[in-house]
Chimera marker file (.cmm) of the C-alpha trace (Angstrom):
<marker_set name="trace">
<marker id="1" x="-18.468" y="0.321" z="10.612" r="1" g="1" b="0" radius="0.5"/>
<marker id="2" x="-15.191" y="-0.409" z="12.217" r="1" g="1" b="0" radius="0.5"/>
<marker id="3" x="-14.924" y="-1.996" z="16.099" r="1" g="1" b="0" radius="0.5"/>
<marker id="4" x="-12.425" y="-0.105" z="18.787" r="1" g="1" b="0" radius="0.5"/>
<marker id="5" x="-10.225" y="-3.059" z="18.137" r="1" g="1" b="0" radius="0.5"/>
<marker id="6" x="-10.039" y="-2.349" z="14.086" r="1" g="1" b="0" radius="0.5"/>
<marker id="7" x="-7.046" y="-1.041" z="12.455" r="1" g="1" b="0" radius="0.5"/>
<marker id="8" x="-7.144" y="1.220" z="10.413" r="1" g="1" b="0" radius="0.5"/>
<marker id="9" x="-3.672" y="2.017" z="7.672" r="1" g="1" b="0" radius="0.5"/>
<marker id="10" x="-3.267" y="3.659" z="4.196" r="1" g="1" b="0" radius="0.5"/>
<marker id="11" x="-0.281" y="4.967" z="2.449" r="1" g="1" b="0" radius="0.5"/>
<marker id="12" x="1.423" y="8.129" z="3.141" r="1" g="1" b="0" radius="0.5"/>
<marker id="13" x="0.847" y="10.983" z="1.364" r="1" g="1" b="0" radius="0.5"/>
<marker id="14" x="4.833" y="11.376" z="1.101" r="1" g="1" b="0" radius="0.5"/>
<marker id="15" x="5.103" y="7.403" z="-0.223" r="1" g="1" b="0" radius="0.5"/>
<marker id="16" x="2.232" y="8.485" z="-2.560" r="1" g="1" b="0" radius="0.5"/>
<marker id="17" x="4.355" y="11.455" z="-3.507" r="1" g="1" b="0" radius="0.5"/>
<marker id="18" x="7.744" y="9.954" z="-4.167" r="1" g="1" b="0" radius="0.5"/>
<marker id="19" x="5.841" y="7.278" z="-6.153" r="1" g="1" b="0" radius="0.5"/>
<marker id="20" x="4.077" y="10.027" z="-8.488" r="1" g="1" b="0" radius="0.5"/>
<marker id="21" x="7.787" y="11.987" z="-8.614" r="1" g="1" b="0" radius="0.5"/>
<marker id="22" x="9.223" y="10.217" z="-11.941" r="1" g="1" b="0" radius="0.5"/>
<marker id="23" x="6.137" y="11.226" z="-13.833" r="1" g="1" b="0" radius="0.5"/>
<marker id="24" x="6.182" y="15.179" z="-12.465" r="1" g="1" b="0" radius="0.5"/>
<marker id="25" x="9.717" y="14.994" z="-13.747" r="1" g="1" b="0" radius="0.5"/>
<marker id="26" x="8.987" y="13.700" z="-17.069" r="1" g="1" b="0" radius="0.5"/>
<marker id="27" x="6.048" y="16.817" z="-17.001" r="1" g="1" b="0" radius="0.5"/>
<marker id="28" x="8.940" y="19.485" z="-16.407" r="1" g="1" b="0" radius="0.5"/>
<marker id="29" x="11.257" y="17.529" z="-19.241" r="1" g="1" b="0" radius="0.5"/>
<marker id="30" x="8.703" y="18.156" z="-21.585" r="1" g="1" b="0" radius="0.5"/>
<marker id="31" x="8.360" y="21.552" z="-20.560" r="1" g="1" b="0" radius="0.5"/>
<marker id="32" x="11.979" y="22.211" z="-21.035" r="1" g="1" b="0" radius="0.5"/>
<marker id="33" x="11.828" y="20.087" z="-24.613" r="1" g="1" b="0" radius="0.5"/>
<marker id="34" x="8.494" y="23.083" z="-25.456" r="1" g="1" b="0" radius="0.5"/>
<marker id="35" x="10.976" y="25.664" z="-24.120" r="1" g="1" b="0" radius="0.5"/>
<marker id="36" x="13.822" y="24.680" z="-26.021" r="1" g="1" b="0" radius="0.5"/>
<marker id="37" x="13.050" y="22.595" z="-29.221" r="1" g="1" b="0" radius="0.5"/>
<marker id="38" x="9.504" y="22.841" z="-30.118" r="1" g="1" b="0" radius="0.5"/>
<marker id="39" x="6.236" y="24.529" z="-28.686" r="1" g="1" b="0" radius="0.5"/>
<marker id="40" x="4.042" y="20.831" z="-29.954" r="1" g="1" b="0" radius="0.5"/>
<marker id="41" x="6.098" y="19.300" z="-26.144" r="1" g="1" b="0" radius="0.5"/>
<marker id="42" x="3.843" y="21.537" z="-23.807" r="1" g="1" b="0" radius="0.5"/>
<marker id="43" x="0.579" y="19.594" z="-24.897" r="1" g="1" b="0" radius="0.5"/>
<marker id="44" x="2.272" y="16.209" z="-23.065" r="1" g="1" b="0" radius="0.5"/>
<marker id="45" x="3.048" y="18.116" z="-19.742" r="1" g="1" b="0" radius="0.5"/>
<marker id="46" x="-0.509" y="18.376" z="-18.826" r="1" g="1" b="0" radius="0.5"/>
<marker id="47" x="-0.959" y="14.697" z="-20.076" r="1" g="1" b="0" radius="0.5"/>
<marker id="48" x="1.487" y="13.373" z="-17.831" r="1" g="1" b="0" radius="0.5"/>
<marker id="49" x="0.592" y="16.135" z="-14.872" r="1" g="1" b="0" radius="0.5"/>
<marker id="50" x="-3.054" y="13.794" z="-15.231" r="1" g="1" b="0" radius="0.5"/>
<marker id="51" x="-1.346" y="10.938" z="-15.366" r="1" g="1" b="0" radius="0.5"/>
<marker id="52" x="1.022" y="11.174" z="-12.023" r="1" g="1" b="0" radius="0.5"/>
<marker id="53" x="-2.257" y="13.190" z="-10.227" r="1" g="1" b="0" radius="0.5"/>
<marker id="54" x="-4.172" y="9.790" z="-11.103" r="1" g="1" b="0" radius="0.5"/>
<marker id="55" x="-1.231" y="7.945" z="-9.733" r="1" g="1" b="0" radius="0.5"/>
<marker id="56" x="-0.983" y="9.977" z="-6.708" r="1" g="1" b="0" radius="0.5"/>
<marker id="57" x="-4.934" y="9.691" z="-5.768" r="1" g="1" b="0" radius="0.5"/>
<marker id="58" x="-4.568" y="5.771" z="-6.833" r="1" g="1" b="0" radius="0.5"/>
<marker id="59" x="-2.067" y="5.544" z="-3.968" r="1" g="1" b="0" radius="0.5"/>
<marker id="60" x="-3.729" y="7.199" z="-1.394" r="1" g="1" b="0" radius="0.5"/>
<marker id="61" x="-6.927" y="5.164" z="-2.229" r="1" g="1" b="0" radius="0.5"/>
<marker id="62" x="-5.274" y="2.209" z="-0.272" r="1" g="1" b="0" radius="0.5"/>
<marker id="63" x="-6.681" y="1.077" z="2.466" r="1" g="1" b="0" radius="0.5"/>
<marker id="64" x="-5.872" y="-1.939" z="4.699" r="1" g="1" b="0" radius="0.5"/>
<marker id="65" x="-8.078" y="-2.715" z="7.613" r="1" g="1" b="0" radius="0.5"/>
<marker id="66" x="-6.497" y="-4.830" z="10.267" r="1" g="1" b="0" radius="0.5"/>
<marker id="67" x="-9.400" y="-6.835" z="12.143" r="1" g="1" b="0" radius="0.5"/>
<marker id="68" x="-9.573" y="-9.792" z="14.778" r="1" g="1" b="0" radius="0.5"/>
<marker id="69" x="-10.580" y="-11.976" z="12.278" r="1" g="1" b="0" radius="0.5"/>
<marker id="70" x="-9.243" y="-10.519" z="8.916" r="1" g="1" b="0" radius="0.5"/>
<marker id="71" x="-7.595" y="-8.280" z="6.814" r="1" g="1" b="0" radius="0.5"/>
<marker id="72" x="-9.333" y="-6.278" z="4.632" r="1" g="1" b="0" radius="0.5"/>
<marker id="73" x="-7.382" y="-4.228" z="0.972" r="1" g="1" b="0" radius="0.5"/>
<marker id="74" x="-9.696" y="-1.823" z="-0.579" r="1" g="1" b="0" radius="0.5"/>
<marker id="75" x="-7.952" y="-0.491" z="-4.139" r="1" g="1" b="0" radius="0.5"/>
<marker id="76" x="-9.006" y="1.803" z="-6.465" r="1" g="1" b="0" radius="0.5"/>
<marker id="77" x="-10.611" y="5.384" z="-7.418" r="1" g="1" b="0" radius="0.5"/>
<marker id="78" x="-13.359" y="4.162" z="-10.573" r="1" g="1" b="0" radius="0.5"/>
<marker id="79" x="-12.635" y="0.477" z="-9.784" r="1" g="1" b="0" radius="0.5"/>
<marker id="80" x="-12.625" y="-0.523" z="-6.579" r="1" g="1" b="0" radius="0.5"/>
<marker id="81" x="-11.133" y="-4.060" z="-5.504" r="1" g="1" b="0" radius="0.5"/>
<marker id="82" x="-11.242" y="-5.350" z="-1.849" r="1" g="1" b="0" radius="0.5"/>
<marker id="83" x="-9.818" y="-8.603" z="-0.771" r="1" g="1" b="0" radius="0.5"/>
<marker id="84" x="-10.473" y="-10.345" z="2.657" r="1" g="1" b="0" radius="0.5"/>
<marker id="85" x="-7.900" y="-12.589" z="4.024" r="1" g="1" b="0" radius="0.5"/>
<marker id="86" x="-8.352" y="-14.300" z="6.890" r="1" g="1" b="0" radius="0.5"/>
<marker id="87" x="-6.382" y="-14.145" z="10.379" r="1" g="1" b="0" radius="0.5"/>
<marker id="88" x="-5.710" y="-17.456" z="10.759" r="1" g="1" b="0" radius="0.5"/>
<marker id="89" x="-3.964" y="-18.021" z="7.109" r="1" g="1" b="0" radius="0.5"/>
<marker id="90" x="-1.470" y="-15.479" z="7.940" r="1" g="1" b="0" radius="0.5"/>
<marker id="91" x="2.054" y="-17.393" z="7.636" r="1" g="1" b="0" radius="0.5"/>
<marker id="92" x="5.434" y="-15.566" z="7.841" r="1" g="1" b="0" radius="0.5"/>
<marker id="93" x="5.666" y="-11.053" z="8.134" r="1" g="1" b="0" radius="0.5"/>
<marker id="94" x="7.938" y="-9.514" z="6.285" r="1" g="1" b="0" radius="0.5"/>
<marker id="95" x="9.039" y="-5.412" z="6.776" r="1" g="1" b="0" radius="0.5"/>
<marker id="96" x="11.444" y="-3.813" z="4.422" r="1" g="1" b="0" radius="0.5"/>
<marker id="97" x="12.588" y="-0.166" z="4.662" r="1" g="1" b="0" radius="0.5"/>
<marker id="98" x="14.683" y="1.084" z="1.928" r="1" g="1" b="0" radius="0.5"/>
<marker id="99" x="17.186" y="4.084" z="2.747" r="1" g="1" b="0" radius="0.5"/>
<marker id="100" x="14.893" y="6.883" z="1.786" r="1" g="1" b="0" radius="0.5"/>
<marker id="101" x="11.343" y="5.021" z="3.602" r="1" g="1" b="0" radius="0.5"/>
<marker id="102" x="13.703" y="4.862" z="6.734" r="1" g="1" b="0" radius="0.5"/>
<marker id="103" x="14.383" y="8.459" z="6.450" r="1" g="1" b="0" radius="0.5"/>
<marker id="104" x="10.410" y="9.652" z="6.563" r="1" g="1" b="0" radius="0.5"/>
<marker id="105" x="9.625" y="6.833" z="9.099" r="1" g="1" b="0" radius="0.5"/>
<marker id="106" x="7.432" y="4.792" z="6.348" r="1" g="1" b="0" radius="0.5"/>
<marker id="107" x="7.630" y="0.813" z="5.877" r="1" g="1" b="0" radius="0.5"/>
<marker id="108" x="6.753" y="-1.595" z="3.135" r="1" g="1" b="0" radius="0.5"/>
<marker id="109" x="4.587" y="-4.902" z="5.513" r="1" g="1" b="0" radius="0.5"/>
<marker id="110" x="4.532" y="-8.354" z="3.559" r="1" g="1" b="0" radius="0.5"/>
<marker id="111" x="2.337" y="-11.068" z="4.956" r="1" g="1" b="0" radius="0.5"/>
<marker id="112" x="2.754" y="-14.262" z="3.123" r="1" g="1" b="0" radius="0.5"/>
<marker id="113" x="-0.662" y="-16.447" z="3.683" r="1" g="1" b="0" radius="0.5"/>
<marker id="114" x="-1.825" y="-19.996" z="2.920" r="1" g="1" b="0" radius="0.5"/>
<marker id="115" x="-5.202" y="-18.008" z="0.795" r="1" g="1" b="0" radius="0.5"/>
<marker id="116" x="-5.003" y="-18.853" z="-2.846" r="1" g="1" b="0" radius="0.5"/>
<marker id="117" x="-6.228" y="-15.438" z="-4.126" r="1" g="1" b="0" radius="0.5"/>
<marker id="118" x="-3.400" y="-13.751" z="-1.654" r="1" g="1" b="0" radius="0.5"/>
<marker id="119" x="-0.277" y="-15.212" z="-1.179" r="1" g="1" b="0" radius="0.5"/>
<marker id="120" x="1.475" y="-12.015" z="-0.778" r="1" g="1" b="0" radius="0.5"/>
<marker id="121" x="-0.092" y="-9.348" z="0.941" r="1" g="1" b="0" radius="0.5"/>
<marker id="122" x="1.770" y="-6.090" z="0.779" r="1" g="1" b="0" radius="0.5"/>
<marker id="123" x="1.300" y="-3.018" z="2.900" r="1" g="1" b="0" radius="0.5"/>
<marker id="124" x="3.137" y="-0.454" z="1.041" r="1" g="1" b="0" radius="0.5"/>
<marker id="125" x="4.182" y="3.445" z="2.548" r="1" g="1" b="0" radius="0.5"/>
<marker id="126" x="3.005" y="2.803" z="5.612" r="1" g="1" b="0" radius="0.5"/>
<marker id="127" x="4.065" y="4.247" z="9.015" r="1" g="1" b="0" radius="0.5"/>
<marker id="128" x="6.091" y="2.634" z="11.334" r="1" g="1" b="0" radius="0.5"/>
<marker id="129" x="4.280" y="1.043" z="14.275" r="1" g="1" b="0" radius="0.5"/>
<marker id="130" x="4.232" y="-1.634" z="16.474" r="1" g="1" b="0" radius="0.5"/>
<marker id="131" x="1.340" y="-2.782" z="14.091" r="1" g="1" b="0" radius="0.5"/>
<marker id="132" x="3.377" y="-6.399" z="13.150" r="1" g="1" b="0" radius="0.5"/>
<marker id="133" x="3.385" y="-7.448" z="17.055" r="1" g="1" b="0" radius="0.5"/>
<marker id="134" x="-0.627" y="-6.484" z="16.657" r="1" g="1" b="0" radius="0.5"/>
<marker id="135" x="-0.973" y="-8.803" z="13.745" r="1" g="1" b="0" radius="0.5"/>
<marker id="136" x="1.238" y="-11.280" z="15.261" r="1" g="1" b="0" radius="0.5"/>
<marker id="137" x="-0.994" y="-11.853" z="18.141" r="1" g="1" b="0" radius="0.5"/>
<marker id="138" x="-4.116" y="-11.586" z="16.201" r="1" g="1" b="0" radius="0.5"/>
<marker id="139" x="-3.183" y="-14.820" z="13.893" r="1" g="1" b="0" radius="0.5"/>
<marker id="140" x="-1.971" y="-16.766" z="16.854" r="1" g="1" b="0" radius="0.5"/>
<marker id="141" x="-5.374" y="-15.541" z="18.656" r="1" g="1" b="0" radius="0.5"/>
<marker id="142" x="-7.245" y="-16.532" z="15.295" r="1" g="1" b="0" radius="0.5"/>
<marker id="143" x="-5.836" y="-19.594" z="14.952" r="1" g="1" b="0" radius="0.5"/>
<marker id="144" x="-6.785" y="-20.711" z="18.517" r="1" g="1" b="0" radius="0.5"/>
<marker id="145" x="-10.398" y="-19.843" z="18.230" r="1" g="1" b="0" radius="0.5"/>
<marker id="146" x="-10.455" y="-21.646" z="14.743" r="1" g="1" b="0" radius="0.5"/>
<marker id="147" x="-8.612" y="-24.454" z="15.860" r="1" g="1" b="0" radius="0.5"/>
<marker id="148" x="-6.087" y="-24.632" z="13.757" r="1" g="1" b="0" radius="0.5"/>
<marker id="149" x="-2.370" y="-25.856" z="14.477" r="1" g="1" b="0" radius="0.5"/>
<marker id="150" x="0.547" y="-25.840" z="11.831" r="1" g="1" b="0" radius="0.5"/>
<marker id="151" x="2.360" y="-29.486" z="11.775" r="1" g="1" b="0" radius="0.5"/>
<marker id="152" x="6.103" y="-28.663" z="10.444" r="1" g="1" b="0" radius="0.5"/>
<link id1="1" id2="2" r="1" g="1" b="0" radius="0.2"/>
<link id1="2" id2="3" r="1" g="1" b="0" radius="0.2"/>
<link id1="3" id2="4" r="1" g="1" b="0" radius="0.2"/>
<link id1="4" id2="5" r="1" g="1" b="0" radius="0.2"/>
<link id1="5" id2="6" r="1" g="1" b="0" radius="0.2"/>
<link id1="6" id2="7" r="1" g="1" b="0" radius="0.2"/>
<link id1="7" id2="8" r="1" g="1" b="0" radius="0.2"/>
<link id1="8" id2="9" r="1" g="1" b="0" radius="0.2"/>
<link id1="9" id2="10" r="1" g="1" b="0" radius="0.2"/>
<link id1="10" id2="11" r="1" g="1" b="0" radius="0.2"/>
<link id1="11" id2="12" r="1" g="1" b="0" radius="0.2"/>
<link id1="12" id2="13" r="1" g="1" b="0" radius="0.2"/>
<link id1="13" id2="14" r="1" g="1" b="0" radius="0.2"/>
<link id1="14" id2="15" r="1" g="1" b="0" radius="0.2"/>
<link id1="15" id2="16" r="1" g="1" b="0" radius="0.2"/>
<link id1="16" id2="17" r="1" g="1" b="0" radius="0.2"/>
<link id1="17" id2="18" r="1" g="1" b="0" radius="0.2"/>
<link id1="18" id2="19" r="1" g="1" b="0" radius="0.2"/>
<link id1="19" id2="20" r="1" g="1" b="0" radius="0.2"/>
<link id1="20" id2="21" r="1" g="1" b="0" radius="0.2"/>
<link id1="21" id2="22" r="1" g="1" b="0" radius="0.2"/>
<link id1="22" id2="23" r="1" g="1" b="0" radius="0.2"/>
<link id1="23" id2="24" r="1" g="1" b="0" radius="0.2"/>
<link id1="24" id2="25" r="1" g="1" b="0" radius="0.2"/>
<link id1="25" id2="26" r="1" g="1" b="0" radius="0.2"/>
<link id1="26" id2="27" r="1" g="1" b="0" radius="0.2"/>
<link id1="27" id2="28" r="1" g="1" b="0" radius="0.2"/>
<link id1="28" id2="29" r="1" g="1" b="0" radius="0.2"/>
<link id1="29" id2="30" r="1" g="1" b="0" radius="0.2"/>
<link id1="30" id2="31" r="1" g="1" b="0" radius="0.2"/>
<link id1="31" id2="32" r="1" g="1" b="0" radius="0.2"/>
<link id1="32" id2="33" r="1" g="1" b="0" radius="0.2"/>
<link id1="33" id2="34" r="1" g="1" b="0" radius="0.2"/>
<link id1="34" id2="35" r="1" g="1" b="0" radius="0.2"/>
<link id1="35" id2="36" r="1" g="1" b="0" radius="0.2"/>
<link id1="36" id2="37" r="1" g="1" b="0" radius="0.2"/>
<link id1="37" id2="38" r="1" g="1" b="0" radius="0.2"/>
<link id1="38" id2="39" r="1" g="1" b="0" radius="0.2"/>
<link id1="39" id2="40" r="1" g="1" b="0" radius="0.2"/>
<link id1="40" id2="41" r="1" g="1" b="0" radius="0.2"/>
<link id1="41" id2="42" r="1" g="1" b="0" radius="0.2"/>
<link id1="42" id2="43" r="1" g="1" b="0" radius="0.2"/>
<link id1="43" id2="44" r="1" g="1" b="0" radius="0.2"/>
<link id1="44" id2="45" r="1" g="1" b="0" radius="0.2"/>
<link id1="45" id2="46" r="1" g="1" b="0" radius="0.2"/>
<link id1="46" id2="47" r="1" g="1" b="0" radius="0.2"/>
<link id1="47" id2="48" r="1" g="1" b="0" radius="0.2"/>
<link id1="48" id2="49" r="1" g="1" b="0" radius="0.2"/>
<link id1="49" id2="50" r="1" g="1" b="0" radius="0.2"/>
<link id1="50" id2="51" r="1" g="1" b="0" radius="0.2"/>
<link id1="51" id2="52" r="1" g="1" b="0" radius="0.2"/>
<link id1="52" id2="53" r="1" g="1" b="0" radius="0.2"/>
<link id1="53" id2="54" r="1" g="1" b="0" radius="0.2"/>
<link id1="54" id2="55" r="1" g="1" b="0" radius="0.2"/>
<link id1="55" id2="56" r="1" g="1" b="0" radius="0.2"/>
<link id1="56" id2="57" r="1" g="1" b="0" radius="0.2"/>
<link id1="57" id2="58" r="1" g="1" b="0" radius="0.2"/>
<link id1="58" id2="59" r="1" g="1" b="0" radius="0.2"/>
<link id1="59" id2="60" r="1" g="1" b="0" radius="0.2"/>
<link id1="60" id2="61" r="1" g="1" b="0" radius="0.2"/>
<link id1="61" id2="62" r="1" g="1" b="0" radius="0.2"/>
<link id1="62" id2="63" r="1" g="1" b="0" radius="0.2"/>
<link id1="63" id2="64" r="1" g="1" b="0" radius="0.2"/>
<link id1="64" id2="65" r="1" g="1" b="0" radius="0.2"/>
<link id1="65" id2="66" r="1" g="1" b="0" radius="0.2"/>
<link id1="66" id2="67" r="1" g="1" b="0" radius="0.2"/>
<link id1="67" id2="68" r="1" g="1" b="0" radius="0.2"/>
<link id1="68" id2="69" r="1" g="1" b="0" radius="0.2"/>
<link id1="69" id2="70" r="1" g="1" b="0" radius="0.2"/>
<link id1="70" id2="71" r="1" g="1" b="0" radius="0.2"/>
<link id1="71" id2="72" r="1" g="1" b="0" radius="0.2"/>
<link id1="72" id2="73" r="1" g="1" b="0" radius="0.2"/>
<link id1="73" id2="74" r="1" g="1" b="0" radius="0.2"/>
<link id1="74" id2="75" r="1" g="1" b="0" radius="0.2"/>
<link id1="75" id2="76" r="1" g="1" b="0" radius="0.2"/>
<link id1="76" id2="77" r="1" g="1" b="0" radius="0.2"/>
<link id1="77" id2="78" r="1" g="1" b="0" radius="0.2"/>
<link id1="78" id2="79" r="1" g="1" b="0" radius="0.2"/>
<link id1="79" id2="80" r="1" g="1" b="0" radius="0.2"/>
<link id1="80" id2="81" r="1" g="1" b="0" radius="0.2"/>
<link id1="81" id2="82" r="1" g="1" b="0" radius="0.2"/>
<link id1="82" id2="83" r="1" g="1" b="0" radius="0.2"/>
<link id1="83" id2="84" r="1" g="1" b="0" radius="0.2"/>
<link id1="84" id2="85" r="1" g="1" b="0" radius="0.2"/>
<link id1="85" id2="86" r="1" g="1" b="0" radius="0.2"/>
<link id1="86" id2="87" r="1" g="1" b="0" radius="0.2"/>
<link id1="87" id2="88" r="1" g="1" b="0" radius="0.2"/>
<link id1="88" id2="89" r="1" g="1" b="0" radius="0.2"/>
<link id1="89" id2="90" r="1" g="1" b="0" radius="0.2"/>
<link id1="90" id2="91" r="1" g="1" b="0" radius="0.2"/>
<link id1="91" id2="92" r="1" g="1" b="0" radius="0.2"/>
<link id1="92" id2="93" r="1" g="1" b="0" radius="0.2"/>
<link id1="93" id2="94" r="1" g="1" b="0" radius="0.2"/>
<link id1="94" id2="95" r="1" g="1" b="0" radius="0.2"/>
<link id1="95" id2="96" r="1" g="1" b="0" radius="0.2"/>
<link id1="96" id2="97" r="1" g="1" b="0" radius="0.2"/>
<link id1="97" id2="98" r="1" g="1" b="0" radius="0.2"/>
<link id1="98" id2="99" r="1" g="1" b="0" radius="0.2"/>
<link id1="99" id2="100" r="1" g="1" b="0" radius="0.2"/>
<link id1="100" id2="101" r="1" g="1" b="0" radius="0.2"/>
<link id1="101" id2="102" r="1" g="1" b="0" radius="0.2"/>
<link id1="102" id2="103" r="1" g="1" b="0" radius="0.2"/>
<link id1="103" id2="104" r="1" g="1" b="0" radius="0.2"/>
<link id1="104" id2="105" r="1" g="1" b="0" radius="0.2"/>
<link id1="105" id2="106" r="1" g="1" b="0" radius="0.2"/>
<link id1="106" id2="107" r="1" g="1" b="0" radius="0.2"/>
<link id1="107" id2="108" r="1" g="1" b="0" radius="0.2"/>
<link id1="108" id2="109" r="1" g="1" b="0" radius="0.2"/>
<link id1="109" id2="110" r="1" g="1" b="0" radius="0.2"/>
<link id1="110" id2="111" r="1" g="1" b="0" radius="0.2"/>
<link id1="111" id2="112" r="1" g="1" b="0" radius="0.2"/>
<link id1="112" id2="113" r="1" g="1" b="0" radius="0.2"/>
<link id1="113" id2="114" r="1" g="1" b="0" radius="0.2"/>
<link id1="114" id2="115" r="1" g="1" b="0" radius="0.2"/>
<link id1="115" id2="116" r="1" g="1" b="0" radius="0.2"/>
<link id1="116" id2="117" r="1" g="1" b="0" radius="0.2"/>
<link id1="117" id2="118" r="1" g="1" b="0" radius="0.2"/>
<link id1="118" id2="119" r="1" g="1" b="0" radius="0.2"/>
<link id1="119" id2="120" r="1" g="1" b="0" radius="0.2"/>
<link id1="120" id2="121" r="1" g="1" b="0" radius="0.2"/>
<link id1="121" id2="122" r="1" g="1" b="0" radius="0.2"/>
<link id1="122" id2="123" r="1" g="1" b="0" radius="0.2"/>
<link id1="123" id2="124" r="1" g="1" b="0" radius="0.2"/>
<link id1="124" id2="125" r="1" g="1" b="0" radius="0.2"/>
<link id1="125" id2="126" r="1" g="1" b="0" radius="0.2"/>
<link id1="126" id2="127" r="1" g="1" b="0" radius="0.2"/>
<link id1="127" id2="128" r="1" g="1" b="0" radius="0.2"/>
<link id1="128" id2="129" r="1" g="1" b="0" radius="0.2"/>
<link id1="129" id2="130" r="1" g="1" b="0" radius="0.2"/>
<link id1="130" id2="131" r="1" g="1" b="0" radius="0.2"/>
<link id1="131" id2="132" r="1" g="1" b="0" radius="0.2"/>
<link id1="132" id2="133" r="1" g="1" b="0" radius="0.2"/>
<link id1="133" id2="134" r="1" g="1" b="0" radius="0.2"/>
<link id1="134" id2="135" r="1" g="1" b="0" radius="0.2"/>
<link id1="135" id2="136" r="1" g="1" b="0" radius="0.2"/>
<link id1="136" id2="137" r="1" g="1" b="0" radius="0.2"/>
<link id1="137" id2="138" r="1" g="1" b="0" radius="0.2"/>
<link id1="138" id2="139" r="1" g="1" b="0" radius="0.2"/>
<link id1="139" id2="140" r="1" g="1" b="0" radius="0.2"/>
<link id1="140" id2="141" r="1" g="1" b="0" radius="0.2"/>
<link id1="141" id2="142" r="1" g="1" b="0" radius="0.2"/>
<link id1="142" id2="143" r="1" g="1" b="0" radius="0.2"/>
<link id1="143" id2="144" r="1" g="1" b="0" radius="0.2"/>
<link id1="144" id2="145" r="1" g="1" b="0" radius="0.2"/>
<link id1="145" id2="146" r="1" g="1" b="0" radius="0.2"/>
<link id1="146" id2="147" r="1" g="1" b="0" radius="0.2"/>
<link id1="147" id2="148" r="1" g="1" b="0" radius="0.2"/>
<link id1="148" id2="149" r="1" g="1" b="0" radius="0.2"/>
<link id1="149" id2="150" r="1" g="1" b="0" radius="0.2"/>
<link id1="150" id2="151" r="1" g="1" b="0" radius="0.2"/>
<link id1="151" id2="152" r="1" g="1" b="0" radius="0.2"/>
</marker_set>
């Protein structure tokens, strides 16, 4: 039930791979320690295959919904969290792109707000877009409607 106007993000399947990548290494250790030193390793490779496949799906679970009036984070495969934020208590935007996000095009988006549940908002592995001039116009629009003026 999204409007035209809604937007719509989620992590990369890349971000959500290079995030999982430690653990698939740690699998193919162990298969080299079964290989090498003892048979007993193989039975944590599949362990830790579950454990970065979990991780993996966890990642791409994110979703951030960019609205008019709010910002809406769903989290979570068996447990699902979503958080609302408000428009209006958007404060200060924040984009970082390490070496290796810059290379696939990917961004890490931090929105500090005045909410007490969400100071930091954090919109991890996701692509780059002109989507901080979008939110940038729909706080100041927000705020308007609502009213509200920041005295420095």
């Amino acid at each position: 039930m999204t409007q035209n106007d809604d937007i719509l993000l989620r992590p990369a399947m890349l971000f959500a791979f290079f995030k999982a990548f430690p653990l698939i290494l740690l699998a193919l250790t162990f298969l080299l320690l079964a290989w090498y030193l003892s048979p007993y390793f193989v039975l944590f490779s599949p362990a830790v295959c579950g454990v970065a496949w979990y991780r993996l799906l966890y990642i791409r679970s994110f979703k951030y919904l960019v609205s008019a009036e709010y910002i809406l984070i769903t989290k979570g495969i068996f447990f699902k969290r979503i958080d609302q934020v408000e428009m209006f208590r958007v404060k200060d935007y924040i984009i970082t792109q390490p070496f290796i996000l810059q290379i696939c095009r990917l961004m890490y988006l931090t929105l500090k707000s005045t909410d007490e549940e969400n100071k930091v908002i954090r919109l991890e592995g996701i692509p780059e877009s002109g989507i901080l001039d979008t939110i940038r116009d729909r706080v100041l629009s927000a705020r308007k409607n609502n009213n509200i003026y920041e005295i420095n």
